[in-house]
N, C-alpha and C positions, 0 to 999 in steps of 0.2 A: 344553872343552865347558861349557856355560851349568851345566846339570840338573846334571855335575859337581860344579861349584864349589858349588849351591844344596844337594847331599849333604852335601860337606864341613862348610860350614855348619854344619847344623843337627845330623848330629853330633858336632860339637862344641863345640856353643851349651847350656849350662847352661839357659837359659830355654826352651829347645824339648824339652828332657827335664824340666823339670818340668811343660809343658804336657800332656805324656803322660798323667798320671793322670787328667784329667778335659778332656779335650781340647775341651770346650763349655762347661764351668762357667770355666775359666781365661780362657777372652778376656771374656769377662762382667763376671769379676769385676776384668778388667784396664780395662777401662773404666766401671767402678764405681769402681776408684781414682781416676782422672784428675777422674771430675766432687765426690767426696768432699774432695779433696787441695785444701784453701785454695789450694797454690800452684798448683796445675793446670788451675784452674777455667777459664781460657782459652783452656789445652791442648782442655779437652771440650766448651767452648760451638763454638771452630770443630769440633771434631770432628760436634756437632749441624747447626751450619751449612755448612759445606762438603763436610762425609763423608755424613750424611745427608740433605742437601739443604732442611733445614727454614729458613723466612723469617727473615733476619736480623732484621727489624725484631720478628718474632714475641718471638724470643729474648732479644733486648733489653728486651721490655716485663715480661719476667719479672723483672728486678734480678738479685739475686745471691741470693735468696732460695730457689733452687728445691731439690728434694730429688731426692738419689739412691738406689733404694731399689734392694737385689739380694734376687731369690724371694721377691718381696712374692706372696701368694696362689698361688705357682708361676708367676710372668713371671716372667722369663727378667730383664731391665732394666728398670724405672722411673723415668723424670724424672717429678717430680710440682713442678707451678710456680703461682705466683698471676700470672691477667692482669691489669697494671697499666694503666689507662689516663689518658696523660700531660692532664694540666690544658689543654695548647693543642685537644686534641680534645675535650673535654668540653663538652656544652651549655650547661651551670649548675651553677652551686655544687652542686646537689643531687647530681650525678650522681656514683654511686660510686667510687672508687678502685679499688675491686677488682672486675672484672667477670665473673670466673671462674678458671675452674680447667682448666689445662693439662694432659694429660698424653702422653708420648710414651712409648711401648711397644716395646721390642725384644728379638725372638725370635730367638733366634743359634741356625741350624742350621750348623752345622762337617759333620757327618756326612751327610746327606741333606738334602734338602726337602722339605718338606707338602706333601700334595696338597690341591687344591679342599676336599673336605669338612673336613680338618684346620683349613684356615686360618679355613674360616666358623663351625668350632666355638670356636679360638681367640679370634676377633672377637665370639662370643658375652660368653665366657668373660671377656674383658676388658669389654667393655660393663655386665657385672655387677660387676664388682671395682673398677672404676674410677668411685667411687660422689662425692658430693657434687654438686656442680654446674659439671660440666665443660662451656666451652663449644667444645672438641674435643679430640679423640684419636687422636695419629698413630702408624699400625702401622707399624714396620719389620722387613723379613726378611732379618738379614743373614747374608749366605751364603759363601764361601772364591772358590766359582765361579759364573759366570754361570748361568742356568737358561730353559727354556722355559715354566714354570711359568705356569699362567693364575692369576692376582693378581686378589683377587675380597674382598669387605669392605673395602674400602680401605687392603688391604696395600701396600705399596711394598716392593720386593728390592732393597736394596744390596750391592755387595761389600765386601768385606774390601779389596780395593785403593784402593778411594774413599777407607776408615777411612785408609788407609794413607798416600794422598797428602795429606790434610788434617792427619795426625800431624806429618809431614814440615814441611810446609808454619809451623807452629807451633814446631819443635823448636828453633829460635833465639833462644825467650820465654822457654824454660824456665833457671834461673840455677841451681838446684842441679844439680850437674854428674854426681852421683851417679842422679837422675832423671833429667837428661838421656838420662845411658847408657842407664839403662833403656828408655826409649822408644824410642832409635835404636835399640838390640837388637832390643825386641818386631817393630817396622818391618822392622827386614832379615829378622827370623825368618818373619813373615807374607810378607815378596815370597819367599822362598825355597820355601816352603811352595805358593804359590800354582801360582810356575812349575815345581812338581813335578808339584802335582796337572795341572795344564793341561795338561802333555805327555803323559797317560794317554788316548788318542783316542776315542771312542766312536762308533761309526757302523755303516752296514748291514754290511760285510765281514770288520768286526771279528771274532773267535773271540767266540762266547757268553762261554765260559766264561774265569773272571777265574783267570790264574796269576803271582800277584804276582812282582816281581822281588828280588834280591836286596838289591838300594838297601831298595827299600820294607820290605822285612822288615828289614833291622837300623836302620832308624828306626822301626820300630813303628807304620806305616801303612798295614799292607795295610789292614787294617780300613774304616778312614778312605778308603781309594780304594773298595775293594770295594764297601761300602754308597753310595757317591757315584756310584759306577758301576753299581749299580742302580736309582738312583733316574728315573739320565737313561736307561738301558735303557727304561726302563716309563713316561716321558715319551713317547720316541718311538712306542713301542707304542701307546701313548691318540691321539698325531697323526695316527697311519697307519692305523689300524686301525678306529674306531668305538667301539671297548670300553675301557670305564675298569680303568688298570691302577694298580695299589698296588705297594709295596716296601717292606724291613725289612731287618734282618739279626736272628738269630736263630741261637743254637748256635754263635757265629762263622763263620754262612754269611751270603752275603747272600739276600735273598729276592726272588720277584717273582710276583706273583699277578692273576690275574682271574676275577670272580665274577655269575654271574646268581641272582636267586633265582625259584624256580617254584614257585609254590602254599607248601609247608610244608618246602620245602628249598633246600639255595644248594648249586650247583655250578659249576666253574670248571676253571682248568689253576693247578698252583700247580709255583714251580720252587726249589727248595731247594738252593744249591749242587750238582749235575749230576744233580739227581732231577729227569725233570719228572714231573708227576702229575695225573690225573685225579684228581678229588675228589667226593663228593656230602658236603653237612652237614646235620645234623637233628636229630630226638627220633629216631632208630631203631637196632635190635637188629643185631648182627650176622647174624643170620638171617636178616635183612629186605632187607641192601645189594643182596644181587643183581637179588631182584627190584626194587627203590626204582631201583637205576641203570640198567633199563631198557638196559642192555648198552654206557653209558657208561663203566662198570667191568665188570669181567670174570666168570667164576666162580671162574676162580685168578687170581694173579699170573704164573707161567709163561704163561698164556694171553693174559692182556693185553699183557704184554712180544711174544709172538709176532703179536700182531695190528698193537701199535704198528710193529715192522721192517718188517712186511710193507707198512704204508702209507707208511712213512719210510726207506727200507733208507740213504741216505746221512748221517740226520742222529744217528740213535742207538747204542747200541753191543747187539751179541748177546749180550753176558757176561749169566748169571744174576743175579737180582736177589738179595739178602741174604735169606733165609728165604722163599725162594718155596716151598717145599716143605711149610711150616709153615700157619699160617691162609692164607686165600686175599685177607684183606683186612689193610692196614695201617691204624692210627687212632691218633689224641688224644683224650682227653678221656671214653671209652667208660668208666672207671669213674665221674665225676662225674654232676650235675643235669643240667647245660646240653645243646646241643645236642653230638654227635659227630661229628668229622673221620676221613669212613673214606679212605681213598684207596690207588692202586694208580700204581708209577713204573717207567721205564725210563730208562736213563744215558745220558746226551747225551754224542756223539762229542769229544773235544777240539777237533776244526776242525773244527765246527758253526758257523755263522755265527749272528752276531744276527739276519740277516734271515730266517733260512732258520728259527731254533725260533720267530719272529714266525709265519709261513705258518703251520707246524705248528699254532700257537694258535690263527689264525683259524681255521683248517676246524676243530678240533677244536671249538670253541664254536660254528660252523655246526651241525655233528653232533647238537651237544647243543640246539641250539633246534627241530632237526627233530624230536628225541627227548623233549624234556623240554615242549614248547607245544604241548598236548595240550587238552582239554578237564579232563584230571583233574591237567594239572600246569600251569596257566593260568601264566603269571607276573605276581607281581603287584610292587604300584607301591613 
């Protein structure tokens, strides 16, 4: 079996256990070698040109001059190049030799993907950093696995297999045999890695809930699937549904969230590894949540848990919730300045479907716009 053999592998591939400790910084900085490395320098221009798809002739007009910079300002990768422009294209003598400044940007998510606001903040963020006199700047987002991700600042998503067939594709240039190895290694570690994660299926029928297997735990990946596996959960959510969904992982759970805000507070469904929850956030007292949530949240927890079964009896579980007997509200943040996350959760069944705690989120944010778009809880822009 394929997945087999791709186990075998990797554990017992040296370079795929050192990639553990920073599993997004390590390929970074692995192609931070290649363009740094005098002898490699070929290795990384086709990697530029055939992995990322950037204009050969572009490439060329840089020379050999160009810089490879790693967590310059906090990007992720830096090519920073001077554009040369060749004497047969020049108008006249006058015209300068150098007529800008290149720079190519790439943001390696291994773990998940950005969503829309992420990447336009990113494109911000580079726009500002990427200072002199550039006369363009190309984003890339390069990822392990394909994505439905809507690409918006003139991001471009490549994958990690692109990286991988254009490595290939070079690895007959390279003369030290010592580097060689290395790069065929990296190459088989990344396809191995890739048709791991790919066989992890994510669709409507699927279980919600992510129960890594034993492969993946003694490679030290659930991680890395789970967080990847929520990102594309809460893709599909955003295409099917109307409402823009976010994802994290947090506590070693993964996360998946959606939020409206109304007048002076934001509330949502948020799902913390098999918690889902109703939430209100804001400037307010514990004293206040009940009436603030307007019967979004409960006046206990035991009572919430009973209202959620009764409108969901196939998707949740009837076990008590952890200190339901205790305060009647759960939160973050209620000692700090900022705003408070009060929130109140019930346990999602094992064979709960993705589609079926999808429903659950929609009507429940139906609920909450019949409840919350009021006159005194407007929502605003």
């Amino acid at each position: 079996m394929k997945n087999q053999n791709d186990y075998q592998y990797l554990k017992e591939s040296p370079m795929f256990h050192f990639s553990l400790h920073a599993k997004e910084l390590f390929h970074s900085n692995f192609l931070a070698w290649l363009g740094m490395d005098p002898d490699l320098r070929g290795v990384f221009i086709n990697v530029l040109t055939a992995g990322l798809g950037i204009d050969e002739d572009t490439v060329k007009s840089w020379g050999t001059e160009f810089e490879v910079l790693r967590e310059k300002d906090n990007l992720d990768l830096v090519v920073k190049a001077q554009d040369h422009v060749e004497k047969s294209k020049r108008r006249n003598a006058n015209d300068r030799i150098v007529s800008g400044q290149w720079y190519v940007v790439i943001e390696n998510k291994i773990k998940s993907v950005p969503n829309k606001a992420q990447l336009d903040k990113y494109a911000d963020d580079i726009n500002n950093k990427c200072g002199g006199d550039p006369i363009k700047v190309e984003k890339f987002l390069l990822t392990i696995c394909e994505s439905d991700i809507e690409l918006t600042s003139g991001w471009r998503l490549v994958t990690y297999s692109k990286i991988a067939e254009a490595l290939k594709k070079s690895i007959n240039h390279v003369k030290d045999p010592y580097k060689k190895y290395i790069i065929s290694d990296y190459v088989r570690m990344v396809e191995a890695l890739i048709d791991i994660l790919n066989n992890e299926e994510v669709n409507m029928t699927c279980p919600f809930l992510f129960r890594p297997s034993r492969m993946l735990d003694e490679l030290r990946i659930a991680d890395l699937v789970d967080k990847r596996r929520a990102a594309r959960i809460a893709e599909i959510y955003t295409k099917n549904t109307g409402l823009n969904y976010g994802s994290g992982y947090t506590n070693k759970q993964s996360l998946i969230e959606t939020v409206k805000r109304y007048g002076d507070i934001s509330v949502g469904i948020q799902i913390q590894g098999s918690q889902y929850r109703h939430f209100i956030m804001g400037y307010i007292k514990e004293n206040e949540v009940a009436d603030r949530s307007n019967g979004f949240l409960s006046n206990t927890r035991k009572e919430f848990r009973d209202k959620i079964l009764m409108l969901y009896p196939d998707v949740f579980e009837s076990s008590s919730v952890r200190g339901e007997n205790n305060r009647p509200f759960n939160s973050y943040d209620k000692n700090k300045e900022g705003e408070t996350f009060w929130y109140q959760y019930v346990t999602i069944r094992p064979d709960a479907t993705i589609k079926q705690i999808m429903d659950c989120i929609s009507e429940d944010m139906k609920t909450a716009d019949i409840i919350f778009a009021t006159p005194s809880h407007k929502e605003s822009n």
